[in-house]
Backbone and ligand atoms as CSV (ligand in chain L), in Angstrom:
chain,resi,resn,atom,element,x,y,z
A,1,UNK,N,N,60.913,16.499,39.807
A,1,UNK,CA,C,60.431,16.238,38.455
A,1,UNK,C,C,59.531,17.376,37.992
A,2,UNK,N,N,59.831,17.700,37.116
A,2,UNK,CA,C,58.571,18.766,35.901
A,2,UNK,C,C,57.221,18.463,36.024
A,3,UNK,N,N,56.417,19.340,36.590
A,3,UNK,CA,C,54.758,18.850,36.362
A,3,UNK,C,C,54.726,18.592,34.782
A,4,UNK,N,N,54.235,17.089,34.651
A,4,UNK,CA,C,53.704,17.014,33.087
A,4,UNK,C,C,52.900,18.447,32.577
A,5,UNK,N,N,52.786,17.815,31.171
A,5,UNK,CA,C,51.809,19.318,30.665
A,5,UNK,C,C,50.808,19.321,29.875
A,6,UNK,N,N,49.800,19.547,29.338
A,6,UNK,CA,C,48.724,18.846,28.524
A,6,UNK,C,C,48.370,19.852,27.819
A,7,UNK,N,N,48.009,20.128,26.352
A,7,UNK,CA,C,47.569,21.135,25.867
A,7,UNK,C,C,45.876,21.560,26.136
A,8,UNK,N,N,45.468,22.574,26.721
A,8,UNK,CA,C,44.082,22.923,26.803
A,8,UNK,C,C,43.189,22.575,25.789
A,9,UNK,N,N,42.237,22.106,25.952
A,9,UNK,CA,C,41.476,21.527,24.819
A,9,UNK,C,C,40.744,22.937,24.187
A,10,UNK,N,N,40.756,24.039,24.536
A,10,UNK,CA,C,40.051,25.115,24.210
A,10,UNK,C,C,40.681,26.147,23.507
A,11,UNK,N,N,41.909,26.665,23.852
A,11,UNK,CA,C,42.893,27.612,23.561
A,11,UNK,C,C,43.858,26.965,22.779
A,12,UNK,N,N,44.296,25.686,23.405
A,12,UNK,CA,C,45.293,25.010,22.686
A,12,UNK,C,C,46.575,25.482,23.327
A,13,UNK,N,N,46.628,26.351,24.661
A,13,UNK,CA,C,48.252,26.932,24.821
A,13,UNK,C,C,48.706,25.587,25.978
A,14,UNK,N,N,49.435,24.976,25.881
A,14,UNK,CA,C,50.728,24.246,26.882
A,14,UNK,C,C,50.747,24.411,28.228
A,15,UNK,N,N,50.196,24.044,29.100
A,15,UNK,CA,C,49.533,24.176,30.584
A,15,UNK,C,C,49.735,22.833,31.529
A,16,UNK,N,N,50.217,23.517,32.837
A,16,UNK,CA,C,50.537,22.072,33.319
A,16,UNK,C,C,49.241,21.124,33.485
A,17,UNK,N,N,49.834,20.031,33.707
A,17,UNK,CA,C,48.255,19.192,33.861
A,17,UNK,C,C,48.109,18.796,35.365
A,18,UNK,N,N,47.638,19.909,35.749
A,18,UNK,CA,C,46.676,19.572,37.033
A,18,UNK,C,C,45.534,19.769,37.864
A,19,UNK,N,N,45.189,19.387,38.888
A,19,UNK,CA,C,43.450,19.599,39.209
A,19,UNK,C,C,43.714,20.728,39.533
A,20,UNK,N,N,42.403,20.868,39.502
A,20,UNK,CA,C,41.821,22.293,40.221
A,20,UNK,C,C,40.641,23.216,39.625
A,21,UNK,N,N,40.412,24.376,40.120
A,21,UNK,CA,C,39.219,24.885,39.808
A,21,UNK,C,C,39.284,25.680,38.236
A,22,UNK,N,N,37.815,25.748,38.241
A,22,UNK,CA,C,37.831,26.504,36.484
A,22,UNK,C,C,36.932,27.027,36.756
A,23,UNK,N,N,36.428,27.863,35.693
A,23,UNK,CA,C,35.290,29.051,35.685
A,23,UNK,C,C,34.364,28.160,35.521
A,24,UNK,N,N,32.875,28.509,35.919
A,24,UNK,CA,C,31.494,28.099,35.706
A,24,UNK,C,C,31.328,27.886,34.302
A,25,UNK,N,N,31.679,29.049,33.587
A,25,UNK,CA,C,31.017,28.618,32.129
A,25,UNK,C,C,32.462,29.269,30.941
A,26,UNK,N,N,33.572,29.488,31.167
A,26,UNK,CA,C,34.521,29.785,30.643
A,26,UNK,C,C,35.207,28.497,30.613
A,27,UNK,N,N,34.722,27.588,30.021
A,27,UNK,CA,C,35.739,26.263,30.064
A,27,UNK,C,C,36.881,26.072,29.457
A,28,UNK,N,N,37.710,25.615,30.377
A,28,UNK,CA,C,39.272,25.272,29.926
A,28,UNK,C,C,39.981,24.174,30.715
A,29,UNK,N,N,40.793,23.835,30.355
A,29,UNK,CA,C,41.702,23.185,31.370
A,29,UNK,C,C,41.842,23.602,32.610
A,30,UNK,N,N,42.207,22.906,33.980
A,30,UNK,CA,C,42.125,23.825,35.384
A,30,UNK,C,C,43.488,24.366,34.768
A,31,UNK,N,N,45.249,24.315,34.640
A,31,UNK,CA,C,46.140,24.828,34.452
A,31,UNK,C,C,46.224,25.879,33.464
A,32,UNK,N,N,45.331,26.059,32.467
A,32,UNK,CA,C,44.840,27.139,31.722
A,32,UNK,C,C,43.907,28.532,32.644
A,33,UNK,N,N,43.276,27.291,33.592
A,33,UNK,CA,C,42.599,28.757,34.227
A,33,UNK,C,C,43.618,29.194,35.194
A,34,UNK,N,N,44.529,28.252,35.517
A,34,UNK,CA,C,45.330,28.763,36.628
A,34,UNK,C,C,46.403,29.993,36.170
A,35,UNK,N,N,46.984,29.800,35.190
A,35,UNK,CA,C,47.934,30.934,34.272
A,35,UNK,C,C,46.807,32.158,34.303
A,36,UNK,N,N,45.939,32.213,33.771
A,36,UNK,CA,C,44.479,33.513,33.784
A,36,UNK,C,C,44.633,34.551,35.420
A,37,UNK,N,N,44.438,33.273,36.377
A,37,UNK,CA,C,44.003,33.720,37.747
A,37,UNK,C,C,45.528,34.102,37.958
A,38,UNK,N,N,47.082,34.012,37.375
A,38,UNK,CA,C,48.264,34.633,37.785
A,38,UNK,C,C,47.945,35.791,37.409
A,39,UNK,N,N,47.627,35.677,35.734
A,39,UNK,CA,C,48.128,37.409,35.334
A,39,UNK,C,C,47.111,38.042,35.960
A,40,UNK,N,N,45.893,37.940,36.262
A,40,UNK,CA,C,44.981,38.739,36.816
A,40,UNK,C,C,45.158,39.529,38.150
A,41,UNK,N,N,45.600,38.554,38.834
A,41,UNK,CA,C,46.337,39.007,40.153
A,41,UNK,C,C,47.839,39.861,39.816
A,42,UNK,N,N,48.218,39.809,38.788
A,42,UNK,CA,C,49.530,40.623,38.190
A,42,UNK,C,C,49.299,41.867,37.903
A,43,UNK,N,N,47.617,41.940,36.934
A,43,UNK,CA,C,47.530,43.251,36.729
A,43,UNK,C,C,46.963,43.313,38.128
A,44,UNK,N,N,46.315,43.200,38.289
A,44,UNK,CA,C,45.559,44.048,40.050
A,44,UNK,C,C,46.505,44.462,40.756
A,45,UNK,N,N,47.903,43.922,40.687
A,45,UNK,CA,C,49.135,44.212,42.089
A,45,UNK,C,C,49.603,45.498,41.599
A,46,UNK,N,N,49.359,45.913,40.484
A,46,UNK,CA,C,50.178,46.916,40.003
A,46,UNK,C,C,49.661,47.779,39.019
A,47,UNK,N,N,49.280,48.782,39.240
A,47,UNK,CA,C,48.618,50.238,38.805
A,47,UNK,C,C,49.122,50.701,37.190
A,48,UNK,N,N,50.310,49.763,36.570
A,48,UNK,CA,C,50.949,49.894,35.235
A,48,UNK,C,C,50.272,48.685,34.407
A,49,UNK,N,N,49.384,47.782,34.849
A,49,UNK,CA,C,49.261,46.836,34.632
A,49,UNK,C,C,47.427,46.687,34.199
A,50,UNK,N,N,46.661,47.457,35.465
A,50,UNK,CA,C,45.226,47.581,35.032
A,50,UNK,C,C,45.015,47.759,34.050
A,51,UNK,N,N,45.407,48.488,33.615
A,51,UNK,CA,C,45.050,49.400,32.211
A,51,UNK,C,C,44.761,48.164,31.475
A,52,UNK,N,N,45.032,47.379,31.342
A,52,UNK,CA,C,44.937,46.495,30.235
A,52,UNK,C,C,44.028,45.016,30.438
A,53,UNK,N,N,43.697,45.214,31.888
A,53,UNK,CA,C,42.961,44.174,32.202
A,53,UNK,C,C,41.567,43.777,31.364
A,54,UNK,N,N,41.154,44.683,30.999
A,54,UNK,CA,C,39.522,43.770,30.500
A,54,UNK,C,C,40.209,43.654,29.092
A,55,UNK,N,N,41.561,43.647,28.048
A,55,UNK,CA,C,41.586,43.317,27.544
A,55,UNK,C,C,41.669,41.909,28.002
A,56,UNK,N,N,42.489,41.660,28.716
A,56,UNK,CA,C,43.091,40.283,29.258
A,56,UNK,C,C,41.676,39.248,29.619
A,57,UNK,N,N,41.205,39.724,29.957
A,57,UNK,CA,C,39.352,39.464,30.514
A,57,UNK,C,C,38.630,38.811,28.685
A,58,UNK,N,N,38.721,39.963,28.047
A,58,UNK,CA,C,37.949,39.749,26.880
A,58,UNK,C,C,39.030,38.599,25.913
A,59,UNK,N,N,40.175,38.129,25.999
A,59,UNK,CA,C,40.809,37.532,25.212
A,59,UNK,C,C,40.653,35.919,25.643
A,60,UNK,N,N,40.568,36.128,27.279
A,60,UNK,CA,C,40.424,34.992,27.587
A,60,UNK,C,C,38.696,34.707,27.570
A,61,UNK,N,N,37.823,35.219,27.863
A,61,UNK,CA,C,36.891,35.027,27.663
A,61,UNK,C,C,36.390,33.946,26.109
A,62,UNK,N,N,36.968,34.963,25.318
A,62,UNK,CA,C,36.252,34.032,23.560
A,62,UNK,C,C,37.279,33.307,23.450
A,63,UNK,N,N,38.506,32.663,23.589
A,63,UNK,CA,C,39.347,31.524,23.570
A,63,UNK,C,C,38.135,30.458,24.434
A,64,UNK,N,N,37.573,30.663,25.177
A,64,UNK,CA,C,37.249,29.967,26.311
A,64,UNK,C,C,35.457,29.916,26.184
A,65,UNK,N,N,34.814,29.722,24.829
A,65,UNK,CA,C,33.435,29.800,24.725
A,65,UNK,C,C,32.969,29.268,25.538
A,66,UNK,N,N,33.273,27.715,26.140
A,66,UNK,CA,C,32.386,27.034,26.769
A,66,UNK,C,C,31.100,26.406,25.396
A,67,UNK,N,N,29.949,26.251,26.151
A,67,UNK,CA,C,28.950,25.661,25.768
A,67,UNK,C,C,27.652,26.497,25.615
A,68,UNK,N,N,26.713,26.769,24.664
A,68,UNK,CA,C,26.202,27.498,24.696
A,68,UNK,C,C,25.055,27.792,26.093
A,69,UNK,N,N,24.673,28.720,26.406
A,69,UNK,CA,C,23.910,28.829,27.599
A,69,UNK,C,C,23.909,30.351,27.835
A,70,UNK,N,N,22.649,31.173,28.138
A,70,UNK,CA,C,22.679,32.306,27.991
A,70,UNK,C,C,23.491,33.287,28.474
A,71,UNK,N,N,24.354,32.707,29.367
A,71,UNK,CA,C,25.540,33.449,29.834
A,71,UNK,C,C,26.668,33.393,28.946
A,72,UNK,N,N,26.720,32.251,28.344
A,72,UNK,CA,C,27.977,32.020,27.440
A,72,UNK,C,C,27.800,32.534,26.077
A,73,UNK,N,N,25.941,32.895,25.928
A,73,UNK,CA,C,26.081,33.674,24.673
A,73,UNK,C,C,25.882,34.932,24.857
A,74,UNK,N,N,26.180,35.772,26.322
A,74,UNK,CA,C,26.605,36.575,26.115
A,74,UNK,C,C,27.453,37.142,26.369
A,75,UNK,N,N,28.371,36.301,26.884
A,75,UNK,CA,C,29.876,36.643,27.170
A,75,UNK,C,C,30.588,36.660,25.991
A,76,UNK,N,N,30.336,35.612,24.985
A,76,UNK,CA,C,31.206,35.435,24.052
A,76,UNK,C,C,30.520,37.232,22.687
A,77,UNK,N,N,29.653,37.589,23.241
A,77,UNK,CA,C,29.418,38.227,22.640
A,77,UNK,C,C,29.770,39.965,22.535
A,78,UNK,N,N,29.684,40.475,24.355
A,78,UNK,CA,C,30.371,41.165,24.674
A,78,UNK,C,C,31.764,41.428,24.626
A,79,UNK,N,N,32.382,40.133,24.948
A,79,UNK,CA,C,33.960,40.176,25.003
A,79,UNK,C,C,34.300,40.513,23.298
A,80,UNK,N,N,33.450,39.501,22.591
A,80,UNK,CA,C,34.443,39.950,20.962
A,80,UNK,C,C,34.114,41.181,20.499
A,81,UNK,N,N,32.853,41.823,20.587
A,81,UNK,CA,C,32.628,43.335,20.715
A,81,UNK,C,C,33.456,44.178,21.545
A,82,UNK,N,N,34.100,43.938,22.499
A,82,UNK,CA,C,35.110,44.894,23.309
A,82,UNK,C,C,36.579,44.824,22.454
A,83,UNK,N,N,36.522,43.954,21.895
A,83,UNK,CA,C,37.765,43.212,21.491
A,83,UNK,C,C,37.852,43.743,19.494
A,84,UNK,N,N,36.595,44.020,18.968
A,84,UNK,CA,C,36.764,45.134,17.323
A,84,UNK,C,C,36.992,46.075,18.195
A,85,UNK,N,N,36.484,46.607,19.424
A,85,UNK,CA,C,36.095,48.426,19.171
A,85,UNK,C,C,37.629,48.583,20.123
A,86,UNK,N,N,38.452,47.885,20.616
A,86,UNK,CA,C,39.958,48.321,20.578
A,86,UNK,C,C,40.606,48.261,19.770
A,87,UNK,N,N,40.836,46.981,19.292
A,87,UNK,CA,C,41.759,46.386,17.859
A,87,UNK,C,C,41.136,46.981,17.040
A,88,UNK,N,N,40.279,47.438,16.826
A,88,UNK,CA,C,39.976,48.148,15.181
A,88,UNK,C,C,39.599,49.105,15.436
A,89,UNK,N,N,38.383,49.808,16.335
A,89,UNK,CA,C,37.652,50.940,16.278
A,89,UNK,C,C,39.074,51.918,17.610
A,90,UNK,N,N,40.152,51.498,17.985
A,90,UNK,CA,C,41.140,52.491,19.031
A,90,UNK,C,C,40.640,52.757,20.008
A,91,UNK,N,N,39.579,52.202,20.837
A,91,UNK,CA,C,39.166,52.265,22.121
A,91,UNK,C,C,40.206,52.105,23.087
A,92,UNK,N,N,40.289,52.826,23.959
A,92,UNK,CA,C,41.033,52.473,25.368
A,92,UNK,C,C,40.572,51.548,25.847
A,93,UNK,N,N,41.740,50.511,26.280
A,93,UNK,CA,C,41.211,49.438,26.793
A,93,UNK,C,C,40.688,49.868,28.069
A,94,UNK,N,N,40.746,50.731,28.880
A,94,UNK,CA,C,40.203,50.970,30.116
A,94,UNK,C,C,39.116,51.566,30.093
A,95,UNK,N,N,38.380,51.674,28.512
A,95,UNK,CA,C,37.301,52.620,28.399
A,95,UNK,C,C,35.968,51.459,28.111
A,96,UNK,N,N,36.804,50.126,27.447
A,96,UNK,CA,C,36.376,48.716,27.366
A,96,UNK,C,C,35.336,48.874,28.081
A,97,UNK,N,N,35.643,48.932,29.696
A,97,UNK,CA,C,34.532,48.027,30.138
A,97,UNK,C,C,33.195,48.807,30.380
A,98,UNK,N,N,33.104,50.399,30.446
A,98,UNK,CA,C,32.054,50.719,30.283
A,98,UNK,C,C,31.392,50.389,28.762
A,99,UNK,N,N,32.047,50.263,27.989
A,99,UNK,CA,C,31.346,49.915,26.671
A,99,UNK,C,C,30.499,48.279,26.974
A,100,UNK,N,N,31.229,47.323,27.664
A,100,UNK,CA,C,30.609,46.371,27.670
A,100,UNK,C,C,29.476,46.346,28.599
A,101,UNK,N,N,29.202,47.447,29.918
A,101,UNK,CA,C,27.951,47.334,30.364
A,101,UNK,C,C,26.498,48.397,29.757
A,102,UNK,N,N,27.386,49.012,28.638
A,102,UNK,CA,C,26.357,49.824,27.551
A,102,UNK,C,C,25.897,48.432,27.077
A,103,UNK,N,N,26.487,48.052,26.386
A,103,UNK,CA,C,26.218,46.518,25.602
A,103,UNK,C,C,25.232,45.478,26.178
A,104,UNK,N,N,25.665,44.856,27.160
A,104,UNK,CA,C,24.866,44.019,27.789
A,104,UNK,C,C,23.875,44.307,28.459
A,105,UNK,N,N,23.172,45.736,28.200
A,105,UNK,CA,C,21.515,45.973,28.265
A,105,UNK,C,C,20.834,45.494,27.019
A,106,UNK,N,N,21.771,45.101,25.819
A,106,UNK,CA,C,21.444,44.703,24.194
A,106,UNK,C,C,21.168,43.115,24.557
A,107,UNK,N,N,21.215,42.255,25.706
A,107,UNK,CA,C,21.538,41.137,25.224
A,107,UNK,C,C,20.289,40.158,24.703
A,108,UNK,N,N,19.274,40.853,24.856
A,108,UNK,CA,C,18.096,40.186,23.856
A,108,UNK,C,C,18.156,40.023,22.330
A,109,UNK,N,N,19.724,40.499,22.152
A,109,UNK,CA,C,20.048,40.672,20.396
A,109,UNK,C,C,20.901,39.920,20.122
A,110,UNK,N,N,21.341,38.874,21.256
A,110,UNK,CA,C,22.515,38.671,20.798
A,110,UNK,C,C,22.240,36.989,20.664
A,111,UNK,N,N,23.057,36.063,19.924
A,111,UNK,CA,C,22.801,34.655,19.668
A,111,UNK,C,C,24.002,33.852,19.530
A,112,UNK,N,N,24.183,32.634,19.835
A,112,UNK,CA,C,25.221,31.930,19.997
A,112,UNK,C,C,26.513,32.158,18.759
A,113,UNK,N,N,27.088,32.322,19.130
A,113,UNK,CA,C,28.084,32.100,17.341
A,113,UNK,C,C,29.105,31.001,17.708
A,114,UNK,N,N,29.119,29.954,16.820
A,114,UNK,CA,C,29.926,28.928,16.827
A,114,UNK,C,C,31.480,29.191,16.888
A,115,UNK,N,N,32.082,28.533,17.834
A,115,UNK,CA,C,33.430,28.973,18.188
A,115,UNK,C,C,34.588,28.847,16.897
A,116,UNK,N,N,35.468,28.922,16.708
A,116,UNK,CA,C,36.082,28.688,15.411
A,116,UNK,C,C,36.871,27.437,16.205
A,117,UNK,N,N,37.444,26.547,14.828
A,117,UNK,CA,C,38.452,25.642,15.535
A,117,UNK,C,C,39.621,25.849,16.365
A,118,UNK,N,N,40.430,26.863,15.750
A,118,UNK,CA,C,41.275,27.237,16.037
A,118,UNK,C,C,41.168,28.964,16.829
A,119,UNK,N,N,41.458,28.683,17.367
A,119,UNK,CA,C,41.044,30.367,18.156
A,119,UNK,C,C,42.270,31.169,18.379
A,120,UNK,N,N,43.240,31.234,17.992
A,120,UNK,CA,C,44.261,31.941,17.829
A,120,UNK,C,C,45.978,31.296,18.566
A,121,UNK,N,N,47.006,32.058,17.567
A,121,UNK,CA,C,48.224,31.386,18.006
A,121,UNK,C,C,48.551,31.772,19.030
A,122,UNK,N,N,48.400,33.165,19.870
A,122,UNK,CA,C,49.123,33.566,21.335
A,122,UNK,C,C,47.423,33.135,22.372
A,123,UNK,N,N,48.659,32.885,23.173
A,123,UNK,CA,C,47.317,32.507,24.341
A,123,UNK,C,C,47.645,32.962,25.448
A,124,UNK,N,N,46.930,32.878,26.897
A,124,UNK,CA,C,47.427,33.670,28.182
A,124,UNK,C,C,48.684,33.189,28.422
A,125,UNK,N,N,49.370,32.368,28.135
A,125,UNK,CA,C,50.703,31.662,28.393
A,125,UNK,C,C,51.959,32.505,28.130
A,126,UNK,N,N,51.912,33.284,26.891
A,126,UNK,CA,C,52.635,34.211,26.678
A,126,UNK,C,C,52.568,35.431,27.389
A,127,UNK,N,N,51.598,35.742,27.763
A,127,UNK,CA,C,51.420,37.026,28.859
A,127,UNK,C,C,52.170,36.645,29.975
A,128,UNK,N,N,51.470,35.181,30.513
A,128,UNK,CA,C,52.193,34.567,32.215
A,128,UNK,C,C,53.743,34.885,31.702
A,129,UNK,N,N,54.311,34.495,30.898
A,129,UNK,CA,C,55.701,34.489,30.845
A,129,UNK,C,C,56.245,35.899,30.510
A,130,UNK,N,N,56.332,36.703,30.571
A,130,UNK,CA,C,56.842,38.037,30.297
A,130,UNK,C,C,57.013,38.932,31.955
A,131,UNK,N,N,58.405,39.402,31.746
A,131,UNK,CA,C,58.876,40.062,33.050
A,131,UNK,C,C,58.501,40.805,33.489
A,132,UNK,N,N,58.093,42.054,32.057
A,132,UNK,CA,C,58.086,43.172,32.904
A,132,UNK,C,C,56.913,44.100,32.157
A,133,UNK,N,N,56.388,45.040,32.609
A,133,UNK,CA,C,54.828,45.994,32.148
A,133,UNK,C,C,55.788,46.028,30.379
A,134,UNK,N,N,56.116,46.462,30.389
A,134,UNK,CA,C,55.997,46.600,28.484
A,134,UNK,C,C,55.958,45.495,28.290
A,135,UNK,N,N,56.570,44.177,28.161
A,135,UNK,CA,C,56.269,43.030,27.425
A,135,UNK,C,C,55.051,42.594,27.732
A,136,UNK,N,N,54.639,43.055,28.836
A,136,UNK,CA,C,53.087,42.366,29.297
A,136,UNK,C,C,52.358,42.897,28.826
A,137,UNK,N,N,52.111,44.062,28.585
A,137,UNK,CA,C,51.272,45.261,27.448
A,137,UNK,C,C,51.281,44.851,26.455
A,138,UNK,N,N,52.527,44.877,25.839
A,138,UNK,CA,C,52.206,44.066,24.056
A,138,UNK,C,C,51.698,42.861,24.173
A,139,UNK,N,N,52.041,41.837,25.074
A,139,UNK,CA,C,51.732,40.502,24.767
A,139,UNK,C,C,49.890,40.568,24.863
A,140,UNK,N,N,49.464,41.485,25.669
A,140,UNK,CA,C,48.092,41.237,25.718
A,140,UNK,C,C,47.933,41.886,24.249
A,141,UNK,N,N,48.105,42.970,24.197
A,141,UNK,CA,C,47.751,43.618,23.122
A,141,UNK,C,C,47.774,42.477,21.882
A,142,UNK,N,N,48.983,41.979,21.164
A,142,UNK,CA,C,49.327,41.028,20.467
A,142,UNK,C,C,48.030,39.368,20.738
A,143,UNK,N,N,47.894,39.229,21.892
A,143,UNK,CA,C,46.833,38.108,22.164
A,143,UNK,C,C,45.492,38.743,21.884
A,144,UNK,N,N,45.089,40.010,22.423
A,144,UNK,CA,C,43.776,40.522,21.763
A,144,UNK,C,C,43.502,40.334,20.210
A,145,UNK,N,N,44.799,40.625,19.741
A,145,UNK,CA,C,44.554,40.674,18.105
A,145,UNK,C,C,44.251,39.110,17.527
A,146,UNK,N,N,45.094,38.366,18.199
A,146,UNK,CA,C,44.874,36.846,17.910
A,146,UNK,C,C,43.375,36.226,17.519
A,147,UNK,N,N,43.039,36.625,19.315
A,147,UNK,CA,C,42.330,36.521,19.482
A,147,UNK,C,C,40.731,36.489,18.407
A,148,UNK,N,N,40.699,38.512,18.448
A,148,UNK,CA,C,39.964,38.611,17.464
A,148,UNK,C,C,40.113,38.233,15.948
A,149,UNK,N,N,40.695,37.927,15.391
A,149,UNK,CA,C,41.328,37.572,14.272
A,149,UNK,C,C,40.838,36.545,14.512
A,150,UNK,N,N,40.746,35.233,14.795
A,150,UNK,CA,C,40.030,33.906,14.813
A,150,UNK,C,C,38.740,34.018,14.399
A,151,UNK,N,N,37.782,34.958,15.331
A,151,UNK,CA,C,36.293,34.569,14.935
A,151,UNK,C,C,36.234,35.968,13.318
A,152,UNK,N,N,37.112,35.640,12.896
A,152,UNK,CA,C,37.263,36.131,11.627
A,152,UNK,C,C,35.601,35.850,10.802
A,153,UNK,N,N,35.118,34.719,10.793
A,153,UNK,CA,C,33.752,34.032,10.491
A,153,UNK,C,C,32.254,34.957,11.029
A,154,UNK,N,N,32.575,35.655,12.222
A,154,UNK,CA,C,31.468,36.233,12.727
A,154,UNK,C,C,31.496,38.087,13.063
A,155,UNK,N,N,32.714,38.251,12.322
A,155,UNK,CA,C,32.657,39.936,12.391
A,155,UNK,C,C,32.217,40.393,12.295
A,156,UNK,N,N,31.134,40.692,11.206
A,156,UNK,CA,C,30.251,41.293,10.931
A,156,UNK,C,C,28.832,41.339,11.784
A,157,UNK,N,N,28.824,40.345,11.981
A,157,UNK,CA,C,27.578,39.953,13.098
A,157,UNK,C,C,27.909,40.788,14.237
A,158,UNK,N,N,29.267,40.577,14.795
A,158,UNK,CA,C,29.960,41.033,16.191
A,158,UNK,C,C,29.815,42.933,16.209
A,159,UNK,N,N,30.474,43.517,14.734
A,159,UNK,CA,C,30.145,44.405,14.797
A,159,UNK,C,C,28.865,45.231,14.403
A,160,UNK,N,N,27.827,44.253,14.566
A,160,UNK,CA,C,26.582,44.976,14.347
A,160,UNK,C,C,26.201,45.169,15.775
A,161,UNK,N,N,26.610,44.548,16.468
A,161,UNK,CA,C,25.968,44.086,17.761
A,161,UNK,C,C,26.749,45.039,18.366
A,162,UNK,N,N,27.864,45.878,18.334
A,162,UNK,CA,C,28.544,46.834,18.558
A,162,UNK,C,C,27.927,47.952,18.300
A,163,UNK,N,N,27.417,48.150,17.085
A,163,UNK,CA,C,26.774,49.164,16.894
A,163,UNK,C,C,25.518,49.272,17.317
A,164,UNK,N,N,25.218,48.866,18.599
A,164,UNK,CA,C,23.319,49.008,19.168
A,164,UNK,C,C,24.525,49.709,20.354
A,165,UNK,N,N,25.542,49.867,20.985
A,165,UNK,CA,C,25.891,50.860,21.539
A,165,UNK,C,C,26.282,52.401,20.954
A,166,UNK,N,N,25.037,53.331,21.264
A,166,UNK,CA,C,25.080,54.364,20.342
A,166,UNK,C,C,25.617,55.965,21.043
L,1,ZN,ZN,ZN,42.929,27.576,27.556
């Protein structure tokens, strides 16, 4: 029989429904975190694939606010700042993550921002399902944009907070 399937209460993507572990403060469904912990181990196996990891990191991150708490306000804050200065400002995603530990010496600046309802139409689900490094490249790429595109409400805020990395 088919593992039933339950939609994530956070992302909203189609995930089987079963136990298991989840992040500390990235809350989701356990089968939502479980699709995350595939592709992650997907990009790590394969050197065509890194490159794109802290996008994959930062997309799932702000789908996945959690509850506010000073870690969660500054995760959600870093990640959507990594997430303009590719999708809009052409950052290498592999250049991402030093930008985000420039950043998070800022985090005395930074403050909760309310999650949007809807947080975007592609979710890690579409990444898990794709064969091969190009479809997996766009699909993140394509989910980053989603992604950012949701907290459409707090851009401006996001990219101010971008700009204290100088
Ligand atoms: Zn989810």
């Amino acid at each position: 029989m088919p593992t039933p399937t339950i939609h994530c209460f956070s992302c909203g993507a189609e995930v089987p429904d079963i136990e298991g572990p989840v992040h500390r403060y990235l809350a989701s469904a356990p089968g939502c975190w479980a699709y995350f912990t595939e592709v992650s181990a997907r990009e790590y196996s394969d050197i065509n694939y890194v490159r794109c990891h802290q996008l994959t990191v930062d997309a799932y991150a702000v789908q996945h606010p959690g509850q506010p708490s000073p870690q969660s306000i500054q995760s959600v804050a870093v990640h959507l700042a990594s997430l303009y200065m590719v999708v809009e400002r052409n950052l290498q995603a592999r250049e991402a993550t030093g930008f985000i530990q420039q950043l998070s010496q800022h985090k005395a600046a930074f403050h909760w921002l309310e999650p949007p309802e809807n947080k975007g139409s592609i979710t890690v689900v579409q990444v898990w399902k794709t064969e091969n490094v190009q479809a997996h490249l766009q699909a993140v790429r394509a989910w980053a944009e989603s992604a950012w595109l949701a907290w459409a409400a707090h851009h401006e805020q996001v990219k101010e907070w971008a700009g204290l990395v100088g």
